[in-house]
C-alpha positions in Angstrom: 51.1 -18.8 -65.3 53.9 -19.6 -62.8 56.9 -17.7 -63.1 60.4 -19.9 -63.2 61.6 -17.4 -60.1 58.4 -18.0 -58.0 58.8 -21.6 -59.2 62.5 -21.5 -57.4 61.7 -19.5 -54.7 58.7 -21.9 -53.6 61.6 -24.9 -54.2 64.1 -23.3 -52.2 61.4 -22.4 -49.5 60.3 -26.0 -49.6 64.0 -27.9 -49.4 64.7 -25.2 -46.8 61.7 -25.7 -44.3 61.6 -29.2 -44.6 65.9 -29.3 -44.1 64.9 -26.5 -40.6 62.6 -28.7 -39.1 64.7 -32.0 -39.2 67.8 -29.6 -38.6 65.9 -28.4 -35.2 64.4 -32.0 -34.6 68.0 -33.3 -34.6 69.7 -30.7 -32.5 66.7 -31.2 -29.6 67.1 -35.4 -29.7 71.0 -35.0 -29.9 70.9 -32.3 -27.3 68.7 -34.8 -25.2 71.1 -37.7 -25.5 74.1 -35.4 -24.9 72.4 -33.8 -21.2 72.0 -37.4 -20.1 75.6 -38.5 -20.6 76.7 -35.9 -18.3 75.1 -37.7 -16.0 77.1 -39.1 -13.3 78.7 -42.5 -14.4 79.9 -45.8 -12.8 83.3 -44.8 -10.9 86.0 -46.4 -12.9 88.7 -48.7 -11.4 91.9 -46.5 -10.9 93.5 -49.7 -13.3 91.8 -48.6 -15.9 92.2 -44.8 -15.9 95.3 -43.6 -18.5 97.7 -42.3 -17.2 98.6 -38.4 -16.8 99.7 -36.7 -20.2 103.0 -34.9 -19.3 101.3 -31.6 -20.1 98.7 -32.2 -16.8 99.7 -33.2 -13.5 96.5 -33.6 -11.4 97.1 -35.2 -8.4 95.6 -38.4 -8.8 93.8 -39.9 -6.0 94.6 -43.0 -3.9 92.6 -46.4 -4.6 90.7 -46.0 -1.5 88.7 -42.9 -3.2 87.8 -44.7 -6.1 86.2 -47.5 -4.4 85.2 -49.0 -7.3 84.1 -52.4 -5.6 82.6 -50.5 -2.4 79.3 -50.6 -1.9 77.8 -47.5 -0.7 74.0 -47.1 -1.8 73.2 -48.9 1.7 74.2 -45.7 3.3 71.5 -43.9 1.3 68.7 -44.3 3.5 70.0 -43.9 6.9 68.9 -40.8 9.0 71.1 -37.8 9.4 70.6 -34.4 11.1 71.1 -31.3 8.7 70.1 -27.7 8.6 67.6 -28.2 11.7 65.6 -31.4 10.8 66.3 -35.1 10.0 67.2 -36.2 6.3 68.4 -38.8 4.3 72.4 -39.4 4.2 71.8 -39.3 0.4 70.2 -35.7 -0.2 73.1 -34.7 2.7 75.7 -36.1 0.5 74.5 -34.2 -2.3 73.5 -31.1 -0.8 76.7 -31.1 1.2 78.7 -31.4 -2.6 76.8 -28.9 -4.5 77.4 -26.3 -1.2 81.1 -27.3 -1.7 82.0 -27.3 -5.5 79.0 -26.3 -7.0 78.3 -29.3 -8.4 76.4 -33.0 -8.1 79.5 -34.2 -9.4 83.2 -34.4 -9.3 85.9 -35.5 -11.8 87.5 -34.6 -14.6 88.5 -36.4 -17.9 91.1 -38.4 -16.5 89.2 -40.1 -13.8 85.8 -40.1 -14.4 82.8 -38.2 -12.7 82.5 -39.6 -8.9 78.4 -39.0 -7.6 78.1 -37.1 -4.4 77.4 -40.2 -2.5 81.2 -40.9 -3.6 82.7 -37.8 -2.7 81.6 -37.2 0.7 81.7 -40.6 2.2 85.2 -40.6 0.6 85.7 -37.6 2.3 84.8 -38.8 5.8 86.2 -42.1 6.2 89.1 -40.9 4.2 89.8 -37.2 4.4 93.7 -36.9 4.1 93.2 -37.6 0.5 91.3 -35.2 -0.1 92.5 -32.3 1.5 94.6 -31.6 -1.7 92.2 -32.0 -4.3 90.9 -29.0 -6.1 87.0 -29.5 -4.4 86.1 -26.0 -3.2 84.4 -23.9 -5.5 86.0 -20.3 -6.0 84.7 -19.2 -9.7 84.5 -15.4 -9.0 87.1 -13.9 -10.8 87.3 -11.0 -8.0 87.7 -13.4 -5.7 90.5 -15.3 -7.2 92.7 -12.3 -7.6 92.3 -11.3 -4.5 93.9 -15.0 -3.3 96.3 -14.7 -6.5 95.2 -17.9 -7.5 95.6 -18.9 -10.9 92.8 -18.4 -13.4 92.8 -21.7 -15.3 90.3 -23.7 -12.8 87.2 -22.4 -11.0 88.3 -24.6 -7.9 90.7 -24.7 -5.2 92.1 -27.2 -3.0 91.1 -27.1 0.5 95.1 -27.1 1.8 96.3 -24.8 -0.6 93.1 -22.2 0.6 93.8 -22.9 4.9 97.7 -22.1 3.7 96.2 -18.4 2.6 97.0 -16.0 5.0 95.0 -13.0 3.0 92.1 -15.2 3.1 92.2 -15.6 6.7 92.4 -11.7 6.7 89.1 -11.4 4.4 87.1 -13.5 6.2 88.1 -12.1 9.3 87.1 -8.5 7.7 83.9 -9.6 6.8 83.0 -11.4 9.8 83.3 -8.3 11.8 81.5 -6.1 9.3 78.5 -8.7 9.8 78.3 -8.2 13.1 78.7 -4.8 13.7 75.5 -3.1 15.6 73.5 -1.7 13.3 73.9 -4.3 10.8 76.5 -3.2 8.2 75.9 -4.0 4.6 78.5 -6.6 3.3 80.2 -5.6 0.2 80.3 -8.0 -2.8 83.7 -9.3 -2.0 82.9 -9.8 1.2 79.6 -11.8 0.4 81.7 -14.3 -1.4 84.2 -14.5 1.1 81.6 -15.7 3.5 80.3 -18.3 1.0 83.9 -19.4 0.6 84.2 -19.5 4.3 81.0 -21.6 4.5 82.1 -23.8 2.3 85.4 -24.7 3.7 83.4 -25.1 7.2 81.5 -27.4 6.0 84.7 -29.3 4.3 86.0 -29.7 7.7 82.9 -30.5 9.3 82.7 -33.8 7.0 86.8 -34.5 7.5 86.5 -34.0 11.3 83.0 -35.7 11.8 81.3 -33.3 12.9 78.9 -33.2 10.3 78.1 -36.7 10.4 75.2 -36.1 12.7 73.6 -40.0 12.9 73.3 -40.4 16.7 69.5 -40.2 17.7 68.9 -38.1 20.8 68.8 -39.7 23.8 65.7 -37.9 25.8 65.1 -34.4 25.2 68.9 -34.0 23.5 70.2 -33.5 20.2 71.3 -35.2 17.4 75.2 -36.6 18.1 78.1 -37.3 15.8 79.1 -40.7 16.2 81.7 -40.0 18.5 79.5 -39.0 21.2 77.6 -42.1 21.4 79.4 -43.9 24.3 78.5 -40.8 26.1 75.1 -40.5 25.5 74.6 -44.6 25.9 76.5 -46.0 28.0 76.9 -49.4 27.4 77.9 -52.3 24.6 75.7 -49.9 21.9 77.2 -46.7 22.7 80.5 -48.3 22.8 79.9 -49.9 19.3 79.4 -46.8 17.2 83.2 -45.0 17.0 84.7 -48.5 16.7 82.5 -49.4 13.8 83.2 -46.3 12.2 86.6 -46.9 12.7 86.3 -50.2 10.9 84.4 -49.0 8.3 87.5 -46.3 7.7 89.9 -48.9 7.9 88.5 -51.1 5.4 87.4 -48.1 2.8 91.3 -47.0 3.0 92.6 -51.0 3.0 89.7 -51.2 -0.2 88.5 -54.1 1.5 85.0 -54.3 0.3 83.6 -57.2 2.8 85.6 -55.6 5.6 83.5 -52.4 4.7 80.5 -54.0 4.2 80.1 -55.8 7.4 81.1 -52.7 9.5 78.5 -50.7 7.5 75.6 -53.2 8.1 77.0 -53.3 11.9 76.7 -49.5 11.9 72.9 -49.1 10.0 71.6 -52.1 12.6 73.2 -50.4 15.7 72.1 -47.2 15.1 68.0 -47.4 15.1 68.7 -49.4 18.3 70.7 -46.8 20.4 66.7 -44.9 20.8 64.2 -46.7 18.3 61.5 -43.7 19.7 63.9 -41.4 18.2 65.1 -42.9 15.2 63.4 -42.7 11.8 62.7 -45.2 10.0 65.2 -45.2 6.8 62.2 -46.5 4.5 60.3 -43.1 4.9 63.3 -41.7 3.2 62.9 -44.1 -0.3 60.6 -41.3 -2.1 62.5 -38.3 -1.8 66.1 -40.7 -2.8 63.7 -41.9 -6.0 62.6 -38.3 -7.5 66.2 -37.6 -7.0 67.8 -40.2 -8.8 64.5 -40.8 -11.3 65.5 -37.0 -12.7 62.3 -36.6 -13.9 63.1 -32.8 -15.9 65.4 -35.0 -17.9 62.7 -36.8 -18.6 60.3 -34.1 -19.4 62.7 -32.2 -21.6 62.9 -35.6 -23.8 59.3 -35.9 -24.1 58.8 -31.9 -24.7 61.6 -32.9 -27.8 59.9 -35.8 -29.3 56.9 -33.3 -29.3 58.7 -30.6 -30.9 60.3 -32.9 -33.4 57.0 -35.1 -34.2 55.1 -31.1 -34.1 57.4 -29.9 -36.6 57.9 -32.4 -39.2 53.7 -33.2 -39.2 52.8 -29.4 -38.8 50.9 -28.8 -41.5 48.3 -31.8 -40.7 46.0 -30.6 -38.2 44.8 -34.4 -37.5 46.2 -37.5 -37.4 48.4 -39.8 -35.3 51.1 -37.5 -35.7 49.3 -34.3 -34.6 47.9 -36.7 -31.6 51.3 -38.0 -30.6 52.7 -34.4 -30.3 49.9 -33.1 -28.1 50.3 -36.4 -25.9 53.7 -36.1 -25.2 53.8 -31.9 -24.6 51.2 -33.0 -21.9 53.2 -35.7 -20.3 56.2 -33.3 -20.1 54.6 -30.7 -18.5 53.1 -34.2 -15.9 56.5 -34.7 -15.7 58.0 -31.4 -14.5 54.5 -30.7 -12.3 55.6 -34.2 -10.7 59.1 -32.7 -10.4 58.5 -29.9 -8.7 55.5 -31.8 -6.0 58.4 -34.4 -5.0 60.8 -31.3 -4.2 58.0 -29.7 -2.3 58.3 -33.2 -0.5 61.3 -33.2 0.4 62.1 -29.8 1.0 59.0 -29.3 3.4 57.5 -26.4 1.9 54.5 -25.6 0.6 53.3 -26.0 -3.0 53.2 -22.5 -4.1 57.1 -21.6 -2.3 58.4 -24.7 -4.3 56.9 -23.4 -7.2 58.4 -20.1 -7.0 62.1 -21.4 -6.6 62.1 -24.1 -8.8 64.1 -23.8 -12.0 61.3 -25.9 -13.6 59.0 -23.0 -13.4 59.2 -21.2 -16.6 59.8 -24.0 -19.0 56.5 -25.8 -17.1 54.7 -22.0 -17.6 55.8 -22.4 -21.4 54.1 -26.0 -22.4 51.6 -25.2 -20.2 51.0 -21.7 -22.5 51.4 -23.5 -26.0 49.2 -26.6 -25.0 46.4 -24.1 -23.8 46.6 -22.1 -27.3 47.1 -25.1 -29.2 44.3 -27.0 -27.9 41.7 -23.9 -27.4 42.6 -21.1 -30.7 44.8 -24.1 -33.1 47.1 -21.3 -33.2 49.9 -22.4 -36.0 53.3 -22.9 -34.9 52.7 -22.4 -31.3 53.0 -25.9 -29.8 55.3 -26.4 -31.7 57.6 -23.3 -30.7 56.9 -23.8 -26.8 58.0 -27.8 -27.0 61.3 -26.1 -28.4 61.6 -23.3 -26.0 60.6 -25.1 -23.0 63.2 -28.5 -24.0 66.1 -26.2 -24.7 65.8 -24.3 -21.5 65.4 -28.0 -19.9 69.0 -29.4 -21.6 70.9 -26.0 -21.5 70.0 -25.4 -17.7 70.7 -29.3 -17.2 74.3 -28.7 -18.9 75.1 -25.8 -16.7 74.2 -27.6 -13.9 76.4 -30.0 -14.7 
């Protein structure tokens, strides 16, 4: 005969699992939906953004970097020249903002997030607006009481860092210790000093231009920025470049959107013809902008949660469409983050096994692929089931701190 305390115990065990697994199915989904709205969003009109609370002053950007009516995504696909071969203007953009602020993104709560693509094109044709923005990214702690700057933000404007005279003195320092014979080891400080350094190099590199490496080579040359072009073609073409540019600046400052989009149509059909030997063709760029933009580990960590949530609430029925539906979609997110990490090893140029090692889709991949191969070979209970959960909430939480 049953006991009333066993008979309580098994009720509370009962109302407890069952209130667990949908308490852990609902954190996963919400934790899903809440990774993919920190996803960069549609730059909002500067009309529409409130207006400063008295208790935060940011300075607030002019219309001309919030082009909200500007259309940019025809830049993606032209050619540039970056860290010693020829890429996409989009990956540059985005490389070129994560190397600056440490992020894909830039914003805050007042004006929205702006994409790379945003930023740095904003920061080209327009650069005196940004030179006061807090952009650069100085989070060390060590670092930032070494520059007394204040501890509230983890970023720095780029004119209020060129006005540091200590600064100047550190990276001078290190600089010197890096290049004494022998090869001196740099001290932590000093590492992050030359990171800071790098990035405000390549700040400058985008304001002045000469970053913006889109000239093809004329003979056995390099890649040009565009103010060499009458230079290296003489002629009507060569001649064109800088003043479309110069057009395309005026208009993205006037926020003159057919004024900007006729010089930047001028500027992608000029380019290819300055050397079409040289000059790659901007579709062979398409795949590397899709597996980009597609973000397919968002996409795996939301299948690896419908798994873990379907796994959990139908984990005492071996069989069934429930048991079937979890096992399906653990496999197509570890599809997903395999097909992740080939498109990377696409567009990074490396081999299979070196973009494997540096990817930060590595473990959680290892992890399904763990649980689906003791699921499916020793039914192990509880396994599938715990990997779909580890491997989605390292997906989210990573995402979120990349963010």
């Amino acid at each position: 005969m049953v006991s009333a305390r066993d008979s309580i115990g098994r009720l509370i065990r009962l109302i407890g699992g069952r209130f667990c697994r949908w308490g852990i199915a609902a954190i996963l989904l919400g934790g899903a939906l809440g990774a993919r709205a920190a996803d960069p969003v549609a730059v909002p009109s500067p009309a529409a953004s409130p207006s400063p609370t008295p208790m935060r002053q940011p300075v607030k950007p002019p219309q001309s970097i919030l082009p909200a009516r500007m259309e940019l995504e025809p830049l993606d696909t032209l050619p540039i020249f970056r860290d010693g071969r020829v890429g996409s203007y989009f990956l540059f953009c985005r490389d070129s903002l994560v190397l600056i602020s440490g992020s894909e993104t830039y914003g805050d709560t007042i004006y929205g997030k702006l994409p790379a693509l945003t930023v740095i094109t904003s920061l080209w044709l327009n650069s005196e607006s940004w030179e006061d923005q807090s952009l650069i990214l100085v989070s060390d702690l060590d670092l930032r009481r070494a520059l007394s700057l204040p501890s509230g933000s983890s970023r720095a404007a780029f004119s209020a860092l060129m006005r540091q005279t200590r600064l100047a003195e550190l990276i001078a320092d290190a600089r010197a210790t890096e290049s004494e014979p022998g090869g001196a080891e740099l001290g932590p400080l000093q590492k992050k000093v030359l990171a800071l350094a790098r990035r405000l190099e390549r700040f400058r590199d985008i304001r002045d231009g000469g970053a913006m490496l889109m000239v093809p080579p004329a003979g056995a040359g390099e890649w040009a920025r565009m103010e060499a072009a009458p230079k290296l073609y003489p002629g009507p073409l060569g001649q064109s470049v800088p003043e479309l540019v110069e057009r395309m600046k005026e208009a993205f400052r006037d926020a003159d959107p057919r004024a900007f989009a006729a010089a930047r149509d001028a500027l992608a059909d000029t380019l290819p013809r300055l050397n079409p030997a040289e000059y790659p063709h901007p579709s062979q760029y398409e795949f590397e902008i899709w597996i980009t933009k597609a973000d397919l580990g968002w996409w795996a960590g939301l299948a690896l949660a419908f798994a873990a949530a379907v796994n959990m609430l139908t984990f005492q029925r071996r069989r069934g469409v429930g048991y079937g539906l979890a096992c399906f979609l653990a496999i197509l997110g570890a599809a997903l983050l395999a097909a992740e990490i080939v498109g990377h090893s696409r567009i990074a140029r490396v081999g299979m096994f070196t973009a494997l090692a540096g990817s930060p889709y590595l473990i959680p991949l290892a992890i399904i692929l763990a649980g689906l191969l003791i699921e499916l070979c020793w039914r192990k209970r509880y396994v599938l089931m715990l990997a779909t959960v580890a491997a989605a909430l390292w997906l989210f939480v990573s995402g979120w701190l990349a963010r």
